[in-house]
N, C-alpha and C positions, 0 to 999 in steps of 0.2 A: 737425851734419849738413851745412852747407851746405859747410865745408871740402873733406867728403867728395867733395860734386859738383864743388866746384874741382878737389879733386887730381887727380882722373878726367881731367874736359876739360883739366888742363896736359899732363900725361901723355900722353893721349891725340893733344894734339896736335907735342907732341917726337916721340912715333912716329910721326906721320906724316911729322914731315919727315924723321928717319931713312930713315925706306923710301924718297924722292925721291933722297934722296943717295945710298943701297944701291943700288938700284935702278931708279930710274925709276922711271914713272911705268906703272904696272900693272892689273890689271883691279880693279874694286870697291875702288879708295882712294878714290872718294869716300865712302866708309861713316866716315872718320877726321872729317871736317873737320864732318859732321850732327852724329859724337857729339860733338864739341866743342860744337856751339851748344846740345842738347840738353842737354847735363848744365851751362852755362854758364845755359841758361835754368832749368834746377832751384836751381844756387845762388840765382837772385836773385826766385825764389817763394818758397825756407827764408827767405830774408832780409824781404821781404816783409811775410810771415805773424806770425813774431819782431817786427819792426815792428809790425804792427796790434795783436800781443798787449799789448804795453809802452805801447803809445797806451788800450789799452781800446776799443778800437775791432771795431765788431761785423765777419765778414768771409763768404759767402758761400760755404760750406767744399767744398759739392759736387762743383765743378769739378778744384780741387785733390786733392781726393782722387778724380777720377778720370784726372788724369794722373799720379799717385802710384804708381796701384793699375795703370795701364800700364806705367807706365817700369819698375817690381817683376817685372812677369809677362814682363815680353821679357827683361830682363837675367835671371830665372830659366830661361825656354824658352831663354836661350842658353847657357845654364854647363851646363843638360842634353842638348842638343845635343853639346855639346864633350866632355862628359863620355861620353858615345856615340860620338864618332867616336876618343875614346883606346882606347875598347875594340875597337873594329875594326879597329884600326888593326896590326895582329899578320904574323907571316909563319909558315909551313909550309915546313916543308925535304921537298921531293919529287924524286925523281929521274923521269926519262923522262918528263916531262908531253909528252900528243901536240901540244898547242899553249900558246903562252904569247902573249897581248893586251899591248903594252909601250905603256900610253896616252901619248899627248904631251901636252906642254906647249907654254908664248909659247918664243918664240925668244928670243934677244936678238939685237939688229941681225942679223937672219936666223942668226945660227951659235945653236951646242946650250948653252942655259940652265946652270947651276949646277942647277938641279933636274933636267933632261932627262938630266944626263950622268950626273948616278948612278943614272938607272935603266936607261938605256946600258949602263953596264960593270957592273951587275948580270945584265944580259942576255948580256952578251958571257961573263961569268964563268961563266954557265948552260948556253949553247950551249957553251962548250969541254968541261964534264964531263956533257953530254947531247945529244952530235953527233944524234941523229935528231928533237927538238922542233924544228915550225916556229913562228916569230916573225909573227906579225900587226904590224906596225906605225903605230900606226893617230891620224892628225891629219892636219889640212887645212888651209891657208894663214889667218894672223892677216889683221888689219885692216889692218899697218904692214908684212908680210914680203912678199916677192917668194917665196921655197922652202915648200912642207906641210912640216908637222913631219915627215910622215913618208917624204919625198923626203933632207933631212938625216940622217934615223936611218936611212934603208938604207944609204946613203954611208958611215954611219960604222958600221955595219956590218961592209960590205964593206970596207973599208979594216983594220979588226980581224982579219981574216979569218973571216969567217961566211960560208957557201958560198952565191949567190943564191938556190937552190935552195929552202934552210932561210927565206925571207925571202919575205914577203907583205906589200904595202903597202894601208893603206885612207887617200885621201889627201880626202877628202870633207867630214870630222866636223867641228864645230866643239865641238859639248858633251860632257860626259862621258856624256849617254843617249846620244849618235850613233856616239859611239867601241865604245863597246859593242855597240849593238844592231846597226850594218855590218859589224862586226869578228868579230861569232856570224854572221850572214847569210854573210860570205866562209867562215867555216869550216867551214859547213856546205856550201855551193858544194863546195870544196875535195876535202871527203868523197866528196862527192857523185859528183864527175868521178876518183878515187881508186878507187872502186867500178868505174866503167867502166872503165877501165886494166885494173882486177884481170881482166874479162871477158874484155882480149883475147889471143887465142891467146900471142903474141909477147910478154906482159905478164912482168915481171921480179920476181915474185912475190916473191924474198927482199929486196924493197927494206922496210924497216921503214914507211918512210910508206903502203905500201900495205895491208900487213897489218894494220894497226890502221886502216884503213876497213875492212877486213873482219869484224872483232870484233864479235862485239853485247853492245856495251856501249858506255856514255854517254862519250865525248869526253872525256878530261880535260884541263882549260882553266886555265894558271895566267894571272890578275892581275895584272901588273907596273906598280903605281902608286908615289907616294909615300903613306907612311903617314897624312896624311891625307885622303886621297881614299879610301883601300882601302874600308871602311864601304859608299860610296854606289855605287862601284865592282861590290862582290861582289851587292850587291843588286840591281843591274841588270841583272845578268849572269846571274841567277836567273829573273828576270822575261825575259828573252829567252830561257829553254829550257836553258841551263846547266844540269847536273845535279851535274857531280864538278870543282869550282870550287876553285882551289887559290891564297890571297891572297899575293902576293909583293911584300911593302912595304920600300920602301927610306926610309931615314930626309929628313926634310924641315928646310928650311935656317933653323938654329936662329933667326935675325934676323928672319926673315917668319914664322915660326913660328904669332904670334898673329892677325897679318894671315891666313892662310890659313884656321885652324880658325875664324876669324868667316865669310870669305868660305865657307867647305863648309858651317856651321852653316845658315847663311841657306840655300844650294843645296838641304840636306835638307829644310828647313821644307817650301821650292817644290816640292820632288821628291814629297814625300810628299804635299803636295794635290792636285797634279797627278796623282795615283796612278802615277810612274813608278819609285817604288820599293815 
């Protein structure tokens, strides 16, 4: 058994320094360097215990088994976690969505992440075969950036050729509740002054983005996250009044991979006590 908690914390801590050399230094990598002392602290309990047993020696077992019956129940609520977010983690092929949320991400040294660009040219790939969807692009300056996430993603945008027009910025958010819930708030604005347009005499009635404020029917909102954000994603997005939520996951970068579903795992735990999903 105690091998077991070795190979974990070796393991565990090769990955982390993988991801410093990948990557830098990113959000929730301290969760690497804890599980190494925790499961380093589990080998030399098994080791221990094995000791007191070969001595004959009496040992006060309660304790132990209740850090035992902890470290079980987290690394289980975490595999079920994870196991949830593969399931949510899915895409919808839809054409004409009225609006699509394309959440951001860190930067790196201010320009567009490896994770941020493929959901960029997801976006860009969307808006060329559904000229009338508008783009929410919705992030707000890091800890270490000078540009919002989502001052670079209209730029690059624009530069792709997507007409201003089609392109709304929410440059505010920093979590993935604010991304959401300012991102339905602008859309619903949006509606909202779409509706008055439609009132006025001189109003250009055949513009598609008007017509669909005029509909009565719920908004359809596609999700543009990586797959595994989408999960806590559509769920927030529900809880803000979304009704016809349409999940558009682009794949996540297979090296951080396990780094991120611990990082979302933990976010859900919080999310769900917090009733924000």
């Amino acid at each position: 058994m105690e091998l077991i908690f070795a190979g974990v914390a070796i393991a565990s801590l090769a990955y982390f320094v993988i991801i410093l050399l990948y990557n830098g230094i990113t959000s929730f990598l301290w969760f690497w360097p804890v599980f190494v002392l925790v499961n380093f602290a589990m080998f030399f309990m098994v080791r221990f215990l094995r000791r007191r047993k070969r001595q004959k020696k009496e040992v006060w077992i309660a304790p132990f088994v209740a850090v035992f019956t902890t470290y079980g129940l987290g690394l289980a609520t975490l595999l079920l976690l994870i196991a949830i977010i593969f399931a949510g983690g899915h895409s919808v092929e839809r054409k004409n969505l009225d609006y699509v949320i394309v959440l951001g991400t860190d930067l790196d040294d201010n320009r567009i992440s490896r994770s941020l660009r493929r959901r960029l040219d997801r976006a860009l790939a969307y808006a060329e075969e559904n000229p009338g969807t508008t783009f929410v692009l919705s992030g707000g300056r890091g800890d270490y950036d000078k540009s919002t996430q989502a001052t670079v993603m209209y730029y690059y945008m624009i530069q792709h050729g997507v007409p201003a027009q089609n392109l709304m910025m929410e440059f505010y958010s920093h979590s993935t509740l604010e991304k959401i819930g300012f991102s339905m708030k602008m859309i619903e604005e949006d509606r909202t002054e779409k509706l008055e347009e439609l009132d006025r005499p001189e109003s250009p009635a055949q513009d598609r983005r008007l017509i669909i404020a005029a509909e009565d029917r719920p908004l359809s909102v596609g999700i543009l996250t990586s797959e595994f954000n989408m999960y806590r994603a559509v769920h927030m997005a529900e809880k803000f009044g979304a009704q016809d939520i349409c999940p558009m996951a682009t794949r996540s970068d297979e090296l951080m991979l396990v780094h991120l579903l611990v990082r979302e795992a933990v976010a859900i735990f919080k999310d769900r006590l917090m009733g924000n999903i």
